[in-house]
GUDO-970054 format. One record per residue (C-alpha): residue number from 1; x, y, z. Coordinates in Angstrom, 2 decimals, decimal comma. Each point is the difference from the previous one (the first is absolute). Layout:
// GUDO-970054
NULUM   k       X       Y       Z
NULUM NUM       X       Y       Z
...
This chain:
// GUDO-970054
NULUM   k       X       Y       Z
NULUM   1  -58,74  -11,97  -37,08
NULUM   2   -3,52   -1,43    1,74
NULUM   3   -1,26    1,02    3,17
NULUM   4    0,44   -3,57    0,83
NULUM   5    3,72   -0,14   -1,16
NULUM   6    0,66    3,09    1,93
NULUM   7   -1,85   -1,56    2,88
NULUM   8    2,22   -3,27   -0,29
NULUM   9    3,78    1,85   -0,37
NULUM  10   -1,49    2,01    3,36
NULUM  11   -0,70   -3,05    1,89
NULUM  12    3,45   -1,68   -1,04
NULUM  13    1,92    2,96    1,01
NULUM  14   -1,61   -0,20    3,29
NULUM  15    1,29   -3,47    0,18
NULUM  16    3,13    0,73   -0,85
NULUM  17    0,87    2,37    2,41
NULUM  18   -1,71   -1,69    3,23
NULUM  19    2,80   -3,12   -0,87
NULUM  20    3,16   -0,05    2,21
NULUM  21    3,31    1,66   -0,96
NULUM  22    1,92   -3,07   -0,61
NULUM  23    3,70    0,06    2,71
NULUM  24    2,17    0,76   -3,28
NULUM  25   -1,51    2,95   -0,23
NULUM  26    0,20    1,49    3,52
NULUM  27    3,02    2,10    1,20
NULUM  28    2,13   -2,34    2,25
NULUM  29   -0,94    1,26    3,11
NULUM  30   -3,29    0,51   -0,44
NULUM  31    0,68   -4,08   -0,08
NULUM  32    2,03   -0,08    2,37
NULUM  33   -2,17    1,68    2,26
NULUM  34   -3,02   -1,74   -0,64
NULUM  35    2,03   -2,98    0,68
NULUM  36    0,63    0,75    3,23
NULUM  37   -3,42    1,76    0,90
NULUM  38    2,34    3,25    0,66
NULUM  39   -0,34    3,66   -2,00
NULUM  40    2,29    0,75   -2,19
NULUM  41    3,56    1,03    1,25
NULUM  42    1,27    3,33    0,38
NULUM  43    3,43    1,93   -0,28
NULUM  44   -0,03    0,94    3,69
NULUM  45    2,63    1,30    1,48
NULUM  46    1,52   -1,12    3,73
NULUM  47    0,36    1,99    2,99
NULUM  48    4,24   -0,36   -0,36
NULUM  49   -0,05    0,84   -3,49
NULUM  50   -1,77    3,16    0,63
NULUM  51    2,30    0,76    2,63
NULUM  52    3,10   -1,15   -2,21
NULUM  53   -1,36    2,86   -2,90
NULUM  54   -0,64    2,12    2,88
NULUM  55    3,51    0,23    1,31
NULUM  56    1,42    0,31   -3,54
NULUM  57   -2,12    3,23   -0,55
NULUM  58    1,20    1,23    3,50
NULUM  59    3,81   -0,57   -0,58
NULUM  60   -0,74    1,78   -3,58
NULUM  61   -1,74    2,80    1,52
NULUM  62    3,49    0,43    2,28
NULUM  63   -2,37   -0,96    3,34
NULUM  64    2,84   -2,59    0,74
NULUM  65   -0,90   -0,68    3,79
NULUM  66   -3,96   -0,71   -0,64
NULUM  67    1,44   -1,97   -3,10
NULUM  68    2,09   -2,11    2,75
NULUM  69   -2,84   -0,43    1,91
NULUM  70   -2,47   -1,71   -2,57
NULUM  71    3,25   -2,14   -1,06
NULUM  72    0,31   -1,11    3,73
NULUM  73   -3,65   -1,08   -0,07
NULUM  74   -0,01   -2,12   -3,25
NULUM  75    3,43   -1,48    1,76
NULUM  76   -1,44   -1,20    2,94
NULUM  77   -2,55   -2,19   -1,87
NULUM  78    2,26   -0,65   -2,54
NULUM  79    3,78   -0,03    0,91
NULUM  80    1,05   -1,34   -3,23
NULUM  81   -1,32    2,02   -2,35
NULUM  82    2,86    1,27   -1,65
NULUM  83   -1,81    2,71   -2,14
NULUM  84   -0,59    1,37    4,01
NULUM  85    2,97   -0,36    1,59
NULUM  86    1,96    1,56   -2,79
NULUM  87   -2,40    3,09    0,21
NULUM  88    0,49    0,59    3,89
NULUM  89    3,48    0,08   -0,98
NULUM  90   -0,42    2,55   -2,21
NULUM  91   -2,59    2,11    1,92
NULUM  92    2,78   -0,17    3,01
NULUM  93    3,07    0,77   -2,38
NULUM  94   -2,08    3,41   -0,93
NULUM  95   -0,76    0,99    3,68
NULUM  96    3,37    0,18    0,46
NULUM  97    0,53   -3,86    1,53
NULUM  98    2,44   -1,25   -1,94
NULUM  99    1,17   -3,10    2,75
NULUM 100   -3,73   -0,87    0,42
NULUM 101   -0,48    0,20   -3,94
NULUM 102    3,19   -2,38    0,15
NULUM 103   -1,12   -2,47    2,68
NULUM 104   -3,40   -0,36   -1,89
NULUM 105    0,66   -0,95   -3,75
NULUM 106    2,51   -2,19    1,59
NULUM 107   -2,53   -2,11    1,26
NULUM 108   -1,41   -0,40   -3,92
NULUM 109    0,93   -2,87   -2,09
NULUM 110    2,56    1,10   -2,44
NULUM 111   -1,90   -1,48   -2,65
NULUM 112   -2,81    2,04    0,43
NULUM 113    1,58    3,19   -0,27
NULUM 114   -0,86    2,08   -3,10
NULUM 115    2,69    2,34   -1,94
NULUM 116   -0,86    3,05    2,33
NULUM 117   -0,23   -2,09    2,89
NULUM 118    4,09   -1,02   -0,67
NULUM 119    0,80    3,90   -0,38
NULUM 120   -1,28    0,30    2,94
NULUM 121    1,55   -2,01    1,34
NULUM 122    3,54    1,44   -1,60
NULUM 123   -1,16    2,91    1,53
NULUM 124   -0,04   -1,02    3,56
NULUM 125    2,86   -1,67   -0,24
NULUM 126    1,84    2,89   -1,51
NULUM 127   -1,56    2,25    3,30
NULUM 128    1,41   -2,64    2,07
NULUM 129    3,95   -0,02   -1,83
NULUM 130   -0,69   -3,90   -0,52
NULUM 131    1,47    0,75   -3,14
NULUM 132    0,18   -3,95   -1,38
NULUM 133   -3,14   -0,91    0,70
NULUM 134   -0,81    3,29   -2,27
NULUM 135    1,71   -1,01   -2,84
NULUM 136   -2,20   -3,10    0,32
NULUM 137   -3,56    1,28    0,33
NULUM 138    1,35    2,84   -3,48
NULUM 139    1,18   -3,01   -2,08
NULUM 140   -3,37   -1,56    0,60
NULUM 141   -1,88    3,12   -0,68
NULUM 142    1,71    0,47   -3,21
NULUM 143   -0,59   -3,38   -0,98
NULUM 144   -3,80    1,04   -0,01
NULUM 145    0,47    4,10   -1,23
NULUM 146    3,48   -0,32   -1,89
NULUM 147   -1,10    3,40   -1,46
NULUM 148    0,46    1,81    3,37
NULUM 149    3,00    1,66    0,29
NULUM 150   -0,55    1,80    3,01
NULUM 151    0,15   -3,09    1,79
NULUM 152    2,85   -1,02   -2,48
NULUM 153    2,30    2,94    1,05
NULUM 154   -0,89   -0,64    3,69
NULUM 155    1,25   -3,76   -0,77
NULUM 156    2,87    1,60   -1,37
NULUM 157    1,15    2,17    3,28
NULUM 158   -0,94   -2,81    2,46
NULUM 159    2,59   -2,27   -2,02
NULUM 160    2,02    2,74    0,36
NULUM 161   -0,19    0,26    3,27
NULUM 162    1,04   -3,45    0,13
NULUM 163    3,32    0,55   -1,75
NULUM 164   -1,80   -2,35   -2,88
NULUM 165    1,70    2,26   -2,20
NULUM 166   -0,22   -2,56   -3,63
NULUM 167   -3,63   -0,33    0,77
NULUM 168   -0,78    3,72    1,21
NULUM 169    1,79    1,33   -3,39
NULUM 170   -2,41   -3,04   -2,09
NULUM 171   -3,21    1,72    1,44
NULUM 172    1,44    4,19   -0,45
NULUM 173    0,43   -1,31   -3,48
NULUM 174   -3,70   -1,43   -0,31
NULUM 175   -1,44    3,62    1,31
NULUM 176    2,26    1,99   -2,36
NULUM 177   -0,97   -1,99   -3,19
NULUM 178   -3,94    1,08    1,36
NULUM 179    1,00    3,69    1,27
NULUM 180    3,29    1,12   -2,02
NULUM 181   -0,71    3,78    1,15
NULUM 182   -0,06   -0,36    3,57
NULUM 183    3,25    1,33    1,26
NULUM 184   -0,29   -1,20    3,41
NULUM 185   -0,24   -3,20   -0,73
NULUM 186    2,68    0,17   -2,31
NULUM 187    2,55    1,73    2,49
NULUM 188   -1,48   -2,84    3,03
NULUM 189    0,98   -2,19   -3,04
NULUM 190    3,60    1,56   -0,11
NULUM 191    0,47   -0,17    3,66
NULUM 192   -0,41   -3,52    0,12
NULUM 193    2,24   -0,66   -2,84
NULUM 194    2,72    1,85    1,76
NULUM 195   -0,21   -2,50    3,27
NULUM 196   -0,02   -2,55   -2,65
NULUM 197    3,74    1,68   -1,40
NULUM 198   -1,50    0,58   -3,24
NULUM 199    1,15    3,15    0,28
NULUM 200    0,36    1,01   -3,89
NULUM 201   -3,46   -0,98   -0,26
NULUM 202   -1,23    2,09    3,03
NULUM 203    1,58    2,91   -1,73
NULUM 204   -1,66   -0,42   -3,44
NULUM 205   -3,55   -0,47    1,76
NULUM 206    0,65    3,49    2,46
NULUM 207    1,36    2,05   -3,27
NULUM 208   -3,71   -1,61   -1,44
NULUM 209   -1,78    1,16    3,02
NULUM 210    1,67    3,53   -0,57
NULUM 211   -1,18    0,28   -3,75
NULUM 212    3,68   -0,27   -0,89
């Protein structure tokens, strides 16, 4: 190649590069911002959501009251955020407030609740003997974590405790299919089936219970 071809691919590149990058070819808020004469956005994060990841780090690090306190906070600027309300609850349920705990996630809308907001709500109702409204908040947890037969077998005893004997026996039968070893469970199992009458039955599930 010339010096003068060389010299006339230099000057073109030149040119090239001092056009404009057409709009297609800018990131969308680079646009966006030069549209409205702002710098680009940013991923900041508010005041309440700091506080809100705050609390949760507190209640996990078992510092329950402080949690309660940075819940209260985000509350009072925002009373109806759920994701709040349902962790005062929580924080005051740990501390050892159980009617508090109660009287707060009350004040959440139900359909805001996530699955371990409803245990814990079971749980506080449980604490308190309202027994019914128990057997509520565990059928709606389960609809969410059907795999959890913890709060299976406590469904189980609070129907129990209800003399719903048919549907107690239904949800014994669900944990034993998942844990067929656990004798307890089988002989709570046989207990039931006796204030049921089912007598021969309750026999055949204690002799299991026994290894007989």
């Amino acid at each position: 190649m010339s010096q003068f071809s060389r010299s006339a691919t230099a000057f073109i590149l030149m040119l090239l590069l001092a056009l404009p990058v057409p709009l297609a070819a800018q990131a969308p808020s680079q646009i966006q911002a030069a549209g409205s004469g702002l710098p680009p956005a940013r991923d900041d994060i508010s005041d309440w959501q700091a506080r809100l990841e705050l609390a949760k780090l507190l209640t996990e690090s078992g510092r329950h009251a402080e949690a309660a306190e940075q819940y209260r906070k985000i509350l009072r600027d925002k009373p109806d955020l759920a994701q709040a309300r349902a962790g005062l609850a929580r924080a005051l349920f740990w501390s050892g407030k159980p009617d508090e705990a109660a009287a707060e996630l009350s004040k959440a809308p139900t359909a805001s609740l996530s699955a371990e907001d409803r245990l814990l709500q079971a749980e506080l109702h449980l604490a308190a003997g309202r027994h019914e409204e128990a057997i509520a908040a565990l059928r709606a947890y389960l609809a969410m974590r059907p795999a959890d037969v913890k709060a299976r077998l406590k469904l189980a005893d609070a129907l129990s405790w209800r003399k719903r004997l048919d549907e107690s026996l239904v949800e014994y039968e669900k944990v034993l299919a998942a844990a067929p070893d656990d004798q307890q469970v089988r002989r709570r199992y046989a207990r039931v089936l006796t204030w049921a009458g089912r007598n021969d039955e309750a026999i055949r599930e204690l002799r299991k219970s026994l290894g007989q």
